[in-house]
C-alpha positions in Angstrom: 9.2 38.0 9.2 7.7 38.9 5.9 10.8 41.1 4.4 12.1 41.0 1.2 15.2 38.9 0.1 17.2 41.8 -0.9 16.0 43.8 2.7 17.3 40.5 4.0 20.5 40.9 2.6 21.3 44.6 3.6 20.2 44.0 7.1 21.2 40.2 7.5 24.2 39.7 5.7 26.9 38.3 7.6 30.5 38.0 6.5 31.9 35.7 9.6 32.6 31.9 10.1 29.8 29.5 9.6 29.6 26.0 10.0 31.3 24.2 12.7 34.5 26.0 14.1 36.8 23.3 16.0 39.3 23.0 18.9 39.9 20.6 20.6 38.6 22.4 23.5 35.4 23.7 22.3 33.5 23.5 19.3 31.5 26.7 17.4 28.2 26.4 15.7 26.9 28.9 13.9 24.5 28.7 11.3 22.6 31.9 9.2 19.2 31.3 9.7 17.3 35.3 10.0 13.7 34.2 9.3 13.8 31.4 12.1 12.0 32.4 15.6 14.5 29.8 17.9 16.9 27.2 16.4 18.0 23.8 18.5 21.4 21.9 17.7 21.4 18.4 18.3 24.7 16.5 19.4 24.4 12.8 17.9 26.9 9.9 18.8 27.0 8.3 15.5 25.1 8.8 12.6 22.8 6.8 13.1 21.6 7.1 16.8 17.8 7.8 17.1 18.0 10.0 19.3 20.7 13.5 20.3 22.9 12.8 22.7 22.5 16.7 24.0 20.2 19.3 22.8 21.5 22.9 22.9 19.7 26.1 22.3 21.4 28.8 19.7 21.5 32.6 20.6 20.5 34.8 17.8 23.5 37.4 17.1 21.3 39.7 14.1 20.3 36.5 12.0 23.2 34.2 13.1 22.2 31.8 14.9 25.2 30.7 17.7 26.4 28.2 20.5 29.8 26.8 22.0 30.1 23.5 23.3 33.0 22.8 25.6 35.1 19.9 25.3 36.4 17.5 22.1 33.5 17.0 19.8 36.0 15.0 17.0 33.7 12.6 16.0 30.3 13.4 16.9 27.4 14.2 14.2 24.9 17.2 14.6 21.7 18.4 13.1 20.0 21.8 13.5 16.1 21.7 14.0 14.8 25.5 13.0 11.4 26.4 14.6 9.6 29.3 12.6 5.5 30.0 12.7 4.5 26.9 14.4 6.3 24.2 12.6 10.0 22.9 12.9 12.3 20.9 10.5 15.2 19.7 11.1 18.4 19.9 8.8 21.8 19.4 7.8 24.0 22.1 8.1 24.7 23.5 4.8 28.2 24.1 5.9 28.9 21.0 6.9 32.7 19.2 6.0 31.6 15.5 6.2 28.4 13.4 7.0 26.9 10.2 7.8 25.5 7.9 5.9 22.8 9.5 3.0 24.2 12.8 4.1 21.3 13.8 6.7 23.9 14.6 9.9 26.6 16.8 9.6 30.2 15.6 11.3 32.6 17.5 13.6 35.8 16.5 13.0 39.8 17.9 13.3 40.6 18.3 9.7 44.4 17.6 10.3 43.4 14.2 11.3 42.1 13.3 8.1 45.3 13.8 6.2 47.1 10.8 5.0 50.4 9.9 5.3 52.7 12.7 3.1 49.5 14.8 2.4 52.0 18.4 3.0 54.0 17.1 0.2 50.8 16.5 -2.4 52.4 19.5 -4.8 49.1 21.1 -6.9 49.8 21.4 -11.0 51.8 24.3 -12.3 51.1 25.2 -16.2 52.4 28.6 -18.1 48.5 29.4 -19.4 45.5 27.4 -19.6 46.3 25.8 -23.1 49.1 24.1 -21.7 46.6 21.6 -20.2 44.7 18.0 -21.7 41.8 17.8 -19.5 40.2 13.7 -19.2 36.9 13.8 -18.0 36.4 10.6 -16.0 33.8 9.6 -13.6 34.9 7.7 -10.2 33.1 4.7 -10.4 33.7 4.2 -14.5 37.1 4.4 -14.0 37.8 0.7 -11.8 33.9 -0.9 -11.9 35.4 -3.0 -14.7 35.6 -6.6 -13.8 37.8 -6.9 -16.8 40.9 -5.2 -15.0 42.0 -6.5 -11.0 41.1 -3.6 -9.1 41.1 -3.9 -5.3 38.5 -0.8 -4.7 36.4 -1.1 -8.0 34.3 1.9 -7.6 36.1 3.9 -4.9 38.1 6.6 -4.6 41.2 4.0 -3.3 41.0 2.9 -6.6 43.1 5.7 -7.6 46.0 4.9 -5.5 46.7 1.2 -6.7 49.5 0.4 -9.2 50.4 -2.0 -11.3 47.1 -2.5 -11.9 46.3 -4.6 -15.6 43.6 -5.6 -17.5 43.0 -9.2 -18.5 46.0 -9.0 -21.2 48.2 -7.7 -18.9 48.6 -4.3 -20.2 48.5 -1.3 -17.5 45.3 0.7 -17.1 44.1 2.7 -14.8 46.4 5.6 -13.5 49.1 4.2 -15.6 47.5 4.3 -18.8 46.0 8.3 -18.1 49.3 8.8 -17.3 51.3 7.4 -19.9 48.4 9.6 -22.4 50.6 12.8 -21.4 47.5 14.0 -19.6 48.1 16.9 -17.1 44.1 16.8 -15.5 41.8 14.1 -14.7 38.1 16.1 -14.3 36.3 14.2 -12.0 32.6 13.8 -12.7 30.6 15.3 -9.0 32.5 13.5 -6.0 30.5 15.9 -3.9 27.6 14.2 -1.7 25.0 13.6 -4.1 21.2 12.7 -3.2 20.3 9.6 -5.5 22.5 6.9 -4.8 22.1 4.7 -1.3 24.9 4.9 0.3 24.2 1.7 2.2 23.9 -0.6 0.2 26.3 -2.7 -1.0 26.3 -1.8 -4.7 24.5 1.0 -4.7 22.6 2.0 -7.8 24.4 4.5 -10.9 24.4 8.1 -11.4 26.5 10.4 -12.6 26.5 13.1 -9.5 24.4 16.0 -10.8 21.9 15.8 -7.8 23.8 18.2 -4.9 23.1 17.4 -2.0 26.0 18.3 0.3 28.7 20.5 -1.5 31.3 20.2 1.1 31.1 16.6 1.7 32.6 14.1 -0.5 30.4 11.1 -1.7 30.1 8.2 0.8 29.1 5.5 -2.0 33.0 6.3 -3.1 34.6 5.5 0.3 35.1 2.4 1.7 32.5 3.3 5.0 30.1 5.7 4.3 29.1 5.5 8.5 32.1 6.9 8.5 32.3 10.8 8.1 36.2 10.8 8.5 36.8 7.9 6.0 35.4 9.8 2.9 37.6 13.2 3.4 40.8 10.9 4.3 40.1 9.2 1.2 39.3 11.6 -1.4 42.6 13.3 -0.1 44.9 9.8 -0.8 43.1 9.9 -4.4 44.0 13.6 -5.0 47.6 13.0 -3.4 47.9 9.9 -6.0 47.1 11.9 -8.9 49.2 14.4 -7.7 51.8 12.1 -7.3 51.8 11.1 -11.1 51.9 14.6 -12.5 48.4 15.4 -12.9 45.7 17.7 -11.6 42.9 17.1 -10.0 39.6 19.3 -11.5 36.1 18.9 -9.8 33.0 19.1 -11.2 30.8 21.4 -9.3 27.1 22.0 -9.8 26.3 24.8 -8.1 23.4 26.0 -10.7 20.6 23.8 -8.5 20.4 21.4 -5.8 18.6 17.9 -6.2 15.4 18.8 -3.4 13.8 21.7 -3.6 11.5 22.4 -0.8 12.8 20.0 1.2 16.7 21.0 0.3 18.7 22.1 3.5 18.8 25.2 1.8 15.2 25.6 2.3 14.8 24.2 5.9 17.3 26.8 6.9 15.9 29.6 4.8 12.8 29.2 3.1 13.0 30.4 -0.9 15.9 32.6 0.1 18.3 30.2 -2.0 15.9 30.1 -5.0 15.1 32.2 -8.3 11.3 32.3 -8.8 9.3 33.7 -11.5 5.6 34.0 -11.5 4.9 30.1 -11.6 6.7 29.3 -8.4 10.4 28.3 -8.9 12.3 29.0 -12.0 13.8 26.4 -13.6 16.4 27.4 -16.1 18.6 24.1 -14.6 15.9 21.8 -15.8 15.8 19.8 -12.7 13.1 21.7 -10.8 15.1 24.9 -9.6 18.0 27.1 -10.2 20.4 28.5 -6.8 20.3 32.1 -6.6 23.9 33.6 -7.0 23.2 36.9 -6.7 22.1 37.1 -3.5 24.9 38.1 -0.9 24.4 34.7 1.4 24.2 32.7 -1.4 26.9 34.4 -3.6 28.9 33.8 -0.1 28.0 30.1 -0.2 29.4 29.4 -3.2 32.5 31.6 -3.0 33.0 29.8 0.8 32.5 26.1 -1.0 34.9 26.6 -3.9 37.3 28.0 -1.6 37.4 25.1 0.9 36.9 22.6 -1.2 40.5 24.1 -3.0 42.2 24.1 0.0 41.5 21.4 1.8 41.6 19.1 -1.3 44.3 21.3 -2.9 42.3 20.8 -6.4 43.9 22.7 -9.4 40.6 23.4 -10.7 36.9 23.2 -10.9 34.6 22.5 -13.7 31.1 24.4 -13.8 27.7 22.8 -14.7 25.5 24.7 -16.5 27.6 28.1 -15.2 25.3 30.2 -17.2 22.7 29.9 -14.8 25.4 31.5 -12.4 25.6 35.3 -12.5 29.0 37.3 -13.3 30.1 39.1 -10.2 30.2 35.5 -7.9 32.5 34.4 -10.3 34.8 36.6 -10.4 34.9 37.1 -7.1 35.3 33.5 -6.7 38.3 33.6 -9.4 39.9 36.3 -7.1 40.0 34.4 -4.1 40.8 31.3 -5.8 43.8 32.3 -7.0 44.9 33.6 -4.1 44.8 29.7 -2.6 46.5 28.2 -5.9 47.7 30.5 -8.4 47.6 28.2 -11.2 44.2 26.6 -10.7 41.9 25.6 -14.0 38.4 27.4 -14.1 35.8 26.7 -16.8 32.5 25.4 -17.6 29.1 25.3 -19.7 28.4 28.4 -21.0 25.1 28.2 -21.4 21.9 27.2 -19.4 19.4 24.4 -19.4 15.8 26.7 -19.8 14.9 30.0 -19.1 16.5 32.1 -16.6 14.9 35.2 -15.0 18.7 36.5 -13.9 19.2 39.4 -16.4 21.4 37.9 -19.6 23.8 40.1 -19.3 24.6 39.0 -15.8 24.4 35.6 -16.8 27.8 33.4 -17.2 27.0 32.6 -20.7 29.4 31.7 -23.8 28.7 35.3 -25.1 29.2 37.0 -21.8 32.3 35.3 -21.6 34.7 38.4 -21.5 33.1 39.6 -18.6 34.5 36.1 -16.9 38.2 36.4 -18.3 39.3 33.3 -15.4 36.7 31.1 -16.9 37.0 28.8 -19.7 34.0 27.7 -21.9 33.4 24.6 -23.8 33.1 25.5 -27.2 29.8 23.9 -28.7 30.8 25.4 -32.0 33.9 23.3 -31.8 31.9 20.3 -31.1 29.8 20.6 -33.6 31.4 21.8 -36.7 34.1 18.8 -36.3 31.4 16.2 -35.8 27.6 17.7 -36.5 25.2 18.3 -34.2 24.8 16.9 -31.0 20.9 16.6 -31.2 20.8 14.7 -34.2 22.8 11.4 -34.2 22.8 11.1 -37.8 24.3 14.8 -39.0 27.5 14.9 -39.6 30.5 17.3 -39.1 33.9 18.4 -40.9 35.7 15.0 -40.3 32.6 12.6 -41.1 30.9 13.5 -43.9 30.5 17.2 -44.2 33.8 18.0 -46.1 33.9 20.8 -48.3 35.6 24.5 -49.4 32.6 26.2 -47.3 33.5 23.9 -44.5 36.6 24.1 -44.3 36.1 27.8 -44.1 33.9 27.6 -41.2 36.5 25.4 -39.2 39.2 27.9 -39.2 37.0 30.0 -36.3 37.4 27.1 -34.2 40.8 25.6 -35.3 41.7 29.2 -33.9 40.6 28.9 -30.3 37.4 31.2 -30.8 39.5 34.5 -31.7 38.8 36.4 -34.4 41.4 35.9 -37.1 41.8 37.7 -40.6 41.4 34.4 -42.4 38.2 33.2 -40.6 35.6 34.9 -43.0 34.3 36.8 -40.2 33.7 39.7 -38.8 35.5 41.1 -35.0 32.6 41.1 -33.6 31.1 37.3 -34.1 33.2 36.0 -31.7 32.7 35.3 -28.4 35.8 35.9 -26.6 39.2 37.2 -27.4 41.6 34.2 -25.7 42.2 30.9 -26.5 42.6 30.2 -23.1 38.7 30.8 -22.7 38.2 28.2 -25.5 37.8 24.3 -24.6 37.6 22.4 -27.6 36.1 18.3 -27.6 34.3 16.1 -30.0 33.1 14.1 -26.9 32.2 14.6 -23.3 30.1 12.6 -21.1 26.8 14.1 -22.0 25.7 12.8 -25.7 26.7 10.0 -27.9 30.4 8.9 -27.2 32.8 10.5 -30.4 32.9 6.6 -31.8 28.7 6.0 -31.4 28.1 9.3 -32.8 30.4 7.9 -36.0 28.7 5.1 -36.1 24.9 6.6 -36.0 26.7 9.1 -38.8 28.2 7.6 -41.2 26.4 4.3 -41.7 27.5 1.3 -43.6 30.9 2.7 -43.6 33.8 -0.4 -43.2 35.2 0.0 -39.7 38.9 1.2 -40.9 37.4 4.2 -42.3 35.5 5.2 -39.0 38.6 4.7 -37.2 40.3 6.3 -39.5 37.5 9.4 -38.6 38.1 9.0 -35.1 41.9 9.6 -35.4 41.1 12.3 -37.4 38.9 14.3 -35.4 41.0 13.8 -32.1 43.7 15.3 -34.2 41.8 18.4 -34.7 41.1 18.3 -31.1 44.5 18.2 -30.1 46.0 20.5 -33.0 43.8 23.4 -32.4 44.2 26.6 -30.6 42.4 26.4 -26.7 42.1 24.0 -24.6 41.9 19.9 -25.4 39.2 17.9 -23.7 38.4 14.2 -23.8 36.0 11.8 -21.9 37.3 8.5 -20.3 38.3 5.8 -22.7 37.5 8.2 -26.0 40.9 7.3 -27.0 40.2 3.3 -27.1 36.5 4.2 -28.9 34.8 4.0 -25.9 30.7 3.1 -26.6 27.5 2.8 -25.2 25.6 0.7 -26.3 21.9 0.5 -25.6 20.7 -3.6 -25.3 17.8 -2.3 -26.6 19.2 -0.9 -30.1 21.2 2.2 -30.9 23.5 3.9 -28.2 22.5 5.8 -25.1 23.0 9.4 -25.2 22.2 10.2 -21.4 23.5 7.3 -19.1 23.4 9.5 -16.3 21.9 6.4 -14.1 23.2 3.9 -16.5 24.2 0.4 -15.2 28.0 -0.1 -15.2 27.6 -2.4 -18.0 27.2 0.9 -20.2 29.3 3.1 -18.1 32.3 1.7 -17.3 34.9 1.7 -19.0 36.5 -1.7 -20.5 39.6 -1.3 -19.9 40.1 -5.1 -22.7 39.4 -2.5 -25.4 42.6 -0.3 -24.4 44.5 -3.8 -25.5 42.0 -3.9 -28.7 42.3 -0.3 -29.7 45.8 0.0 -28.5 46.6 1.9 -32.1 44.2 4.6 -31.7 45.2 5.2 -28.0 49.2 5.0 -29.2 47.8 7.6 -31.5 46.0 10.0 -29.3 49.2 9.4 -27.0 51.6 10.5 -29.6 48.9 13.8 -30.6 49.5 14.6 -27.0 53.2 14.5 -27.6 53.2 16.3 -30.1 50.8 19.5 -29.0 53.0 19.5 -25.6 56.9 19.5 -27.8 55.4 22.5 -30.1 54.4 25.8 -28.5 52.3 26.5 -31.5 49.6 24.8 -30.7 49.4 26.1 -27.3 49.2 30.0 -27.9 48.0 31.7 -25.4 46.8 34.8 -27.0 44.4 36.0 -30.2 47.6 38.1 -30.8 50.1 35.5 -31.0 47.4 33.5 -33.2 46.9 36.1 -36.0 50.6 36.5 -36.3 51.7 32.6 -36.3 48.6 30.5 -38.2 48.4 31.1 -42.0 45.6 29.7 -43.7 46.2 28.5 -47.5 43.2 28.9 -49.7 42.0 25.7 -50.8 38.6 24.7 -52.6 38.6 21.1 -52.0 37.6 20.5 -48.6 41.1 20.3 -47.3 43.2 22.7 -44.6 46.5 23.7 -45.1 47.4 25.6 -42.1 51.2 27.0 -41.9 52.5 27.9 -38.4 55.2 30.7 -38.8 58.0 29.3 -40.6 58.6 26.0 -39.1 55.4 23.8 -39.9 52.6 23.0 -42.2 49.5 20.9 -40.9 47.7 19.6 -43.7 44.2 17.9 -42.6 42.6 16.1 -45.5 38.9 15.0 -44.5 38.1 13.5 -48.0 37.9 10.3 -49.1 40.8 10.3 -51.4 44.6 11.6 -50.8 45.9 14.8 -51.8 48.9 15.5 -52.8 51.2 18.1 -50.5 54.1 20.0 -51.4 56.6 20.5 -48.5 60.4 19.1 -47.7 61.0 18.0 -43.7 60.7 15.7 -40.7 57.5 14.3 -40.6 55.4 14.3 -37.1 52.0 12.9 -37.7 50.2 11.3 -40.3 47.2 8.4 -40.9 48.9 6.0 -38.8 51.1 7.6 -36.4 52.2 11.1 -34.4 55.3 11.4 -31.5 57.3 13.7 -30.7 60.2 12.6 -32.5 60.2 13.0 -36.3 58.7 10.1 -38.1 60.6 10.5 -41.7 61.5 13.2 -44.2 59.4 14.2 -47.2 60.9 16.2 -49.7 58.6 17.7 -52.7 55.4 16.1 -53.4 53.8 13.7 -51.0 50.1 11.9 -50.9 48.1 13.2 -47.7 46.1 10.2 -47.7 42.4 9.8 -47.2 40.7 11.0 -43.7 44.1 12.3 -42.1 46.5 14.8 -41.3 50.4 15.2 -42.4 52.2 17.2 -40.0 55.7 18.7 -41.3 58.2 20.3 -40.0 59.6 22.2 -42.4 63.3 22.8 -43.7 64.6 26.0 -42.9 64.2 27.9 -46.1 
């Protein structure tokens, strides 16, 4: 056809149903296909048929390519073979709800059928502002591939709906423990259909998820029957309606920055390039996996937008984490915010603000930490968080404000972060270094599943250094996690020191095809470490019973935190009137002046007041003391 992507656009674009449209009567396929010169579907009996049941030619309505079949397709797979300048290829639709095995045919199905038992009473999350949330970052298969705790479904989504599940102590794990944390969503690592795992075989090899292949369709290797195209929707719905029925939300992790094939991506049988940035080499590649999804284009903004939208519906997710979102340009997402909030008012939106390489989409389109007030629904991690708390992520052995690095100058620096990114008067900086203006565009974590766990990281950091003390660190720094303006975020087991250890020596940053062995987590060390995760528990507690640590504006911030100028290393933070957080990084105690209940300190934090301090009191080493103060 030879025209132009954006000519392709103006003339092309097409703002009606796509995909399969279903009755029980008929069934509509429509797929958007303009370069293609004639377009087949193919009807299959099961997924793994060799040959179509039925063949059907598509008319061509201006790009769209369109048939109806009569009669109740429920059931039946389908594939679409494109013909265009003497070759043919034959696809997936990219629209497609469910699949068969390894996600090659698409599945028509009767959604309604795929809803479980009390699915119209699965209630979504409701929270004030985003910093009323903990977010736990948990991947589906770590969460029950633990022989050390009696799961029925290790590595499924089913998994998620058994209770009274123990570990070989007896003490509850699973969705008891998160629950019990005080945690209000579980982010789920990619549970769309990703490319790299074999869904047939029995214990399919490890990876993490960020290979797309099929954004619509939920991961077979997760269900119990990956032949099955109805079993993996009806059970991702009974794990969302299990979480939901503890409290807690459900947040996905969705990578729509690049897709695991290139050439041979659906995306490109249907459309050739048209789903692609390229620069003069060929494909861009600021994803670092060999090409990044072009947003800005009107079918492709559309895809994305359509995805996010039935993914929250059907599923009824409360949010959606974004990989690498700065490769993702401005106007799709907030669009997408728009329409999102229109299906669940209250859902969660952030992601990475940055990108993996190079991007030839204009920077100041690009979704990126300092573009981050032009994205005012999305939330960013905040990699100066990260790595002023801990030290940098690239270099296991530098160390950060808890672990090594305390100091008068550092301590100066963390009062930026401890403020949820907003510019205060205290912070030593100027308006215009910071790179938004609400802590509820701030998420704040010392570990995540990319990098060295928070406890390896310690232990590459601060060498030699008796195991009481790095514990000691660990509390520490998920205090100032939890105690900070924005948003708290932890990974999976953080709060029992989750590690990775590599057999060959050291730790393993990237264990993104990791054997269980690495990745799972051991639930025995939630009996083991049951002090630090009472600990992170009663931090939780705490944030959640006082509103100042959840402000949800810069305003509110710059009138309530008070900074006290200290030389030593240490933070004395007041909060209005009521309390004084002291957080002593050193290696010796401090002595702090104050008279009230005591909330937190070195070995414990809950809700309820600890004891009473009145006039001078030791802060001891590595720890905070959190007072609530006499009225004065």
């Amino acid at each position: 056809m030879g025209m132009s992507f954006e000519e392709a656009d103006e003339r092309y674009g097409f703002d009606g149903g796509l995909g399969t449209i279903y009755y029980d009567s008929h069934t509509i396929f429509r797929v958007w296909a303009p370069e293609a010169e004639s377009v087949m579907l193919n009807l299959y009996e099961s997924d793994t048929a060799e040959h179509p049941i039925e063949r059907h030619a598509m008319s061509n309505r201006n790009g769209v390519w369109e048939c109806t079949i009569l009669g109740d397709l429920h059931g039946h797979y389908y594939t679409y073979t494109l013909f265009s300048e003497g070759w043919e290829r034959e696809t997936i639709d990219i629209y497609a709800r469910s699949a068969g095995c390894n996600g090659t045919r698409g599945m028509v199905f009767d959604m309604a059928k795929t809803n479980p038992e009390g699915w119209e009473d699965s209630q979504r999350v409701k929270l004030a502002n985003y910093t009323d949330a903990v977010i736990y970052e948990l991947h589906v298969r770590d969460f029950s591939a633990d022989p050390g705790a009696n799961f029925k479904y290790p590595g499924k989504f089913l998994a998620f709906t058994e209770e009274n599940v123990t570990n070989r102590q007896g003490i509850p794990v699973g969705l008891d423990h998160i629950a019990s944390l005080g945690v209000t969503h579980i982010h789920l690592l990619p549970v769309y259909d990703f490319a790299t795992i074999d869904e047939d075989e029995d214990k399919p090899q490890y990876n993490w998820g960020y290979d797309p292949l099929n954004y619509n369709v939920p991961e077979g290797s997760y269900s119990t029957n990956p032949h099955d195209g109805l079993c993996r929707v009806r059970e991702f719905k009974q794990m969302v309606q299990a979480i939901h029925k503890r409290g807690m939300g459900v947040i996905m992790d969705v990578v729509y920055n690049h897709t695991y094939y290139t050439g041979d991506s659906p995306f490109s049988k249907i459309y050739p390039h048209y789903y692609y940035r390229h620069n003069q080499h060929g494909y861009s590649n600021g994803s670092g996996c060999g090409n990044e999804f072009a947003s800005e284009r009107y079918m492709a903004r559309r895809y994305i937008i359509d995805s996010l939208c039935y993914l929250a519906s059907e599923y009824k997710l409360d949010g959606f984490r974004f990989d690498l979102m700065g490769l993702l340009d401005t106007k799709t997402l907030n669009l997408a915010a728009e329409k999102l909030r229109k299906i669940n008012p209250d859902i969660i939106l952030y992601g990475e603000g940055w990108t993996g390489g190079s991007c030839p989409l204009d920077e100041c389109h690009r979704a990126i930490k300092w573009n981050a007030r032009s994205v005012p629904d999305f939330a960013m991690f905040s990699d100066d968080f990260r790595d002023k708390v801990k030290g940098s992520v690239f270099d296991d052995r530098s160390y950060g404000y808890v672990n090594g690095a305390a100091s008068g100058n550092m301590a100066q620096q963390m009062r930026p972060v401890m403020c949820g990114g907003v510019y205060h008067p205290q912070s030593g900086r100027s308006e215009n270094e910071y790179w938004t203006d609400s802590p509820c565009q701030c998420v704040n974590y010392v570990e995540a599943h990319d990098n060295l766990t928070f406890w390896d990281k310690l232990m590459c950091s601060m060498p030699g250094a008796p195991s009481e003390i790095q514990e000691a660190t660990d509390k520490l720094g998920a205090a100032v996690v939890f105690l900070s303006q924005g948003i708290p975020f932890m990974q999976a087991g953080q709060e029992f020191l989750r590690s990775k250890p590599n057999p060959a020596g050291g730790f393993v940053h990237d264990s993104y095809n990791s054997p269980d062995s690495i990745n799972s987590l051991h639930w025995d060390q939630a009996t083991l470490h049951r002090d630090v995760a009472d600990y992170y528990r009663g931090l939780i507690a705490v944030r959640r019973k006082f509103p100042e640590f959840r402000l949800p504006t810069a305003e509110r911030i710059r009138e309530v935190l008070q900074f006290s100028d200290r030389d030593d290393g240490v933070m004395e933070i007041r909060f209005g009137k009521e309390l004084l957080l002291i957080i002593n990084p050193l290696g010796h105690a401090v002595d702090v002046t104050a008279s009230g209940e005591v909330y937190a300190d070195k070995i414990h934090a809950s809700d309820t007041p600890l004891y009473r301090i009145r006039g001078t009191y030791p802060c001891a080493p590595r720890s905070i003391l959190l007072v609530k103060l006499d009225a004065e």
